[in-house]
C-alpha positions as CSV (number, residue, x, y, z in Angstrom):
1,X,-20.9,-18.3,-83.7
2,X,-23.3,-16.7,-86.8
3,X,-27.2,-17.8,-85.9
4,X,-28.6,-18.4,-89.3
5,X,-30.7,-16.0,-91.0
6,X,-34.3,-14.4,-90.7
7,X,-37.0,-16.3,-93.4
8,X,-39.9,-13.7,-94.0
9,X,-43.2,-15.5,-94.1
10,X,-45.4,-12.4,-94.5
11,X,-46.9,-11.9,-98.0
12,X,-46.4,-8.1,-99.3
13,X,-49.3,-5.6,-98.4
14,X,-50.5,-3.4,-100.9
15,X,-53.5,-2.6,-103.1
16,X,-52.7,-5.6,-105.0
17,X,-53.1,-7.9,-102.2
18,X,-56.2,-9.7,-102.9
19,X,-58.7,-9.2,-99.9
20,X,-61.4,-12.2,-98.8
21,X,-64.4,-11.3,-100.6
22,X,-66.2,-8.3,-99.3
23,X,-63.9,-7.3,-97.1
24,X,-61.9,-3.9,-96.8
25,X,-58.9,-3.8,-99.5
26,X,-55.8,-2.4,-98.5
27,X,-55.5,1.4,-99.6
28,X,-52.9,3.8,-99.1
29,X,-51.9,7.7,-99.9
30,X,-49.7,10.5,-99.0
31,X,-52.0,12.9,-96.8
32,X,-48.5,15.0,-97.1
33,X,-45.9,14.9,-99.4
34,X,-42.4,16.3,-99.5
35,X,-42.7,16.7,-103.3
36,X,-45.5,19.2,-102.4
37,X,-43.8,21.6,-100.1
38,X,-44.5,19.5,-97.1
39,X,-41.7,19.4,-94.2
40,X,-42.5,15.2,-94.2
41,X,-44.0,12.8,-96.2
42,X,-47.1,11.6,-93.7
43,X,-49.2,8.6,-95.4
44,X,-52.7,7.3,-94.3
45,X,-53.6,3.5,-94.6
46,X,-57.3,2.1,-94.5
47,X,-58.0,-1.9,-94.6
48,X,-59.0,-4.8,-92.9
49,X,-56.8,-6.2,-90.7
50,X,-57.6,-9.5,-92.3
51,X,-56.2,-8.1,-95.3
52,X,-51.8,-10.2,-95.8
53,X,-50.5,-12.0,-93.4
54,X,-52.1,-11.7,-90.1
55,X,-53.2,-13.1,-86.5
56,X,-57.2,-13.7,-85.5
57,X,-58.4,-12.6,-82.5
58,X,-60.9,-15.3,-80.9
59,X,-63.3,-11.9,-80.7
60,X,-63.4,-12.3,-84.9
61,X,-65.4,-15.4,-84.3
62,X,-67.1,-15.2,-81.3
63,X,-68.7,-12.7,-78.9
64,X,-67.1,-13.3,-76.0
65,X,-63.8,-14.1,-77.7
66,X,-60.7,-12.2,-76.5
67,X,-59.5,-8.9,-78.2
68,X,-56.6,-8.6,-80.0
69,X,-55.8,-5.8,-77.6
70,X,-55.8,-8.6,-74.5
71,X,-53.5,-10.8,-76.6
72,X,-50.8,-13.6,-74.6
73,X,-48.0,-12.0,-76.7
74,X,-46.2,-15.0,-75.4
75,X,-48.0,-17.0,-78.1
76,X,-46.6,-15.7,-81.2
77,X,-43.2,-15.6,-80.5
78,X,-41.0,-18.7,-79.5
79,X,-40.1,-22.3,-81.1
80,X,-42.5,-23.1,-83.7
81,X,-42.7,-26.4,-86.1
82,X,-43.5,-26.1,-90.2
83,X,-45.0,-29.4,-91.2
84,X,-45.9,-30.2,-95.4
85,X,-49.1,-31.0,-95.9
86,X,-48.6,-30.2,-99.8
87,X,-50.0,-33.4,-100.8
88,X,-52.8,-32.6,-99.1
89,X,-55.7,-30.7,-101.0
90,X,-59.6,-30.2,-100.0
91,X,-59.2,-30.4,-96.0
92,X,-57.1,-31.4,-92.9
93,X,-58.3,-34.2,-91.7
94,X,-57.0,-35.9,-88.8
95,X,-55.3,-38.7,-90.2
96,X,-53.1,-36.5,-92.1
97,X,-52.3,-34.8,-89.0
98,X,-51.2,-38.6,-87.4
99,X,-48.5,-38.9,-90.4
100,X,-46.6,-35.9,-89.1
101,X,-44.7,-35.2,-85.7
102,X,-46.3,-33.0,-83.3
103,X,-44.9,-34.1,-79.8
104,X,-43.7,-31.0,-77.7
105,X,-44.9,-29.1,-80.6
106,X,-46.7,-25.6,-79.3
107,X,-46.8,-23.5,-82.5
108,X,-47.2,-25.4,-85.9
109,X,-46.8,-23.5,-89.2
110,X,-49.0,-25.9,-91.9
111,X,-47.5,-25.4,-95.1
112,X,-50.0,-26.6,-97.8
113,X,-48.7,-24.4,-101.2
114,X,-52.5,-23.9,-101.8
115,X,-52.8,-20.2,-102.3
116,X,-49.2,-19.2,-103.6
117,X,-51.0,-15.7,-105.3
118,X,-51.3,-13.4,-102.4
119,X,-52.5,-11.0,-105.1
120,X,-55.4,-13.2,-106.5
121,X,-58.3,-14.7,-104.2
122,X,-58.6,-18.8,-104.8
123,X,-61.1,-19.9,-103.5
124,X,-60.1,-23.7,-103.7
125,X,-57.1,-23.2,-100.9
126,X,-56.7,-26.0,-98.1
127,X,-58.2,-25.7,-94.5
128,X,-58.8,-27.8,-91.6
129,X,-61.4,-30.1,-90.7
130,X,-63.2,-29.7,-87.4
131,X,-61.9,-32.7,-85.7
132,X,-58.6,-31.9,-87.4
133,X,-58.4,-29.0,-84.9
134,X,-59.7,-31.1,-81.9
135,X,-56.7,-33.3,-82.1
136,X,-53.8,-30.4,-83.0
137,X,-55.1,-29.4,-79.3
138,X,-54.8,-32.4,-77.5
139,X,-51.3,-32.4,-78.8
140,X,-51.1,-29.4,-76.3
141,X,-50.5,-26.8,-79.7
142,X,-51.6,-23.2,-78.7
143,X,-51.1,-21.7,-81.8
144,X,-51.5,-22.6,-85.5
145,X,-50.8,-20.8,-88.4
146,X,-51.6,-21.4,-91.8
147,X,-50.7,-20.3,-95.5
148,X,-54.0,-19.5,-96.7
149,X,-56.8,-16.7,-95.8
150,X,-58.4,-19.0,-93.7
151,X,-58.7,-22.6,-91.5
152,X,-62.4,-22.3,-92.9
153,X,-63.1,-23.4,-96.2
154,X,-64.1,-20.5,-98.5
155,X,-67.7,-21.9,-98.8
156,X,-68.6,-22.3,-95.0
157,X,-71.2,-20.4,-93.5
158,X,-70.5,-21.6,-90.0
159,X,-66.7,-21.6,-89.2
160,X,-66.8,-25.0,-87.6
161,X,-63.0,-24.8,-87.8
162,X,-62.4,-21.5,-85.8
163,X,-65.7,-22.7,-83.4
164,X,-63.3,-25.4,-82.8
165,X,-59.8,-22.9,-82.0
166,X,-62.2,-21.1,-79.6
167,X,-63.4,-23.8,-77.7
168,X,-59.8,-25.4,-77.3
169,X,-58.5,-21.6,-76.6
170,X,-56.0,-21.8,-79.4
171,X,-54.8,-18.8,-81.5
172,X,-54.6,-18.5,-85.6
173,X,-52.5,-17.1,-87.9
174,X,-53.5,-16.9,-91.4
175,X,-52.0,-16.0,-95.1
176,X,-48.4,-17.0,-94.1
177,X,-45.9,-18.0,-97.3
178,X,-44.5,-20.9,-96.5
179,X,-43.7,-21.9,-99.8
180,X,-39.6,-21.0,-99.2
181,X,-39.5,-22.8,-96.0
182,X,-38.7,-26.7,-95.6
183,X,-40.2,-28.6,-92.5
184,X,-38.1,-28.4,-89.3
185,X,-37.8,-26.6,-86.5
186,X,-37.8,-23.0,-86.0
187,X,-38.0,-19.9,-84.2
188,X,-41.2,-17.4,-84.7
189,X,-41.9,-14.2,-84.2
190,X,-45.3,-13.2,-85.6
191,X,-46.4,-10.5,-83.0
192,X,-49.9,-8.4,-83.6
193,X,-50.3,-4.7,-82.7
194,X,-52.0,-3.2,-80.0
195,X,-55.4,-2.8,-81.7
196,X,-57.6,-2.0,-78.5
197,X,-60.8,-3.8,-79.4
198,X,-59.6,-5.6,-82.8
199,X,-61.2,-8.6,-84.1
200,X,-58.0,-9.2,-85.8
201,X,-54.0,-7.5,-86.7
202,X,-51.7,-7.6,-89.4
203,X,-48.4,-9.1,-88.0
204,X,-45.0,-9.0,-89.9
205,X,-44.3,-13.0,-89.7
206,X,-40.2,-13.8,-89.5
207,X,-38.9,-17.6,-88.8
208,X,-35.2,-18.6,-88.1
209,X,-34.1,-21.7,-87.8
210,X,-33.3,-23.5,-84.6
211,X,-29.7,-23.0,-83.7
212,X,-28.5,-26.5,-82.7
213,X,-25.1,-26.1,-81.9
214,X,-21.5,-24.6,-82.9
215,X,-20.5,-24.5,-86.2
């Protein structure tokens, strides 16, 4: 028995990866360098950790919101769903939501192919609608991740979308490329780092699909 293959669904992170505006860019360098008479090459990054592909910690968007540090690992790892929301531009709304199925569904993946240039900030990429989140939660979802920066709308000034995630206690994932992956069934493994006090982590993003019997 061969299980299929690991799908990467982490964009590359490097100086070219575009940041949200006025946030800290990626940036790295060689602090030691073999080349140089050094024993080892040693490197030293600086960034945001909303910078790629990455996991929000409900601290990012409010107060008394849980650290990445005190994260449920639990949640980013296990059977998730991708659903294509493609057609879908603008927002989420809930009666897009209704077309798709969510039964038994804890972690959903929304695939919307509206910010396919991790290297390039667009500001018109697809989010979700307030009440869009209230019903992914009473679908009993804990965690949702998404293929653009944020569930937020570039132009909002409140976050009504991740107000919503912390009062249902769900978890985000954000800037995932889902753009190689069809809608089904999967396993994810999307686990942040131990960032004692974090608003937010980078997280290298894998999926495989479901193994669902011998072949």
């Amino acid at each position: 028995m061969r299980l299929p293959s690991w799908i990467d669904i982490s964009v590359p992170l490097s100086e070219r990866t575009a940041p949200y505006p006025d946030d800290t860019p990626f940036a790295f360098q060689l602090t030691n360098a073999i080349r140089d008479g050094a024993i080892c090459n040693v490197s030293a990054i600086r960034m945001s950790p909303h910078v790629g592909t990455h996991a929000d910690a409900p601290y990012h968007y409010h107060e008394q919101g849980e650290t990445m540090g005190e994260a449920d690992l639990s949640l980013y790892m296990g059977p998730a769903r991708v659903i294509d929301l493609t057609s879908v531009r603008g927002l989420i709304r809930v009666r897009d939501l209704q077309q798709q199925p969510l039964q038994g569904v804890t972690r959903l993946l929304v695939r919307t192919d509206s910010y396919l240039n991790p290297e390039q900030f667009d500001a018109s990429y697809t989010a979700l609608a307030p009440e869009a989140v209230d019903y992914i939660a009473q679908q009993g979802i804990r965690l949702v991740g998404i293929d653009t920066p944020s569930v937020d709308p570039a132009s909002s000034t409140d976050l009504k979308a991740h107000q919503r995630f912390f009062a249902h206690d769900l978890r985000i994932l954000e800037t995932l490329f889902l753009a190689h992956v069809v809608a089904g069934d999967y396993e994810l493994i999307a686990l942040p780092l131990f960032l004692v006090g974090a608003d937010a982590s980078p997280v290298r993003a894998v999926l495989r699909p479901l193994y669902t019997g011998d072949k």
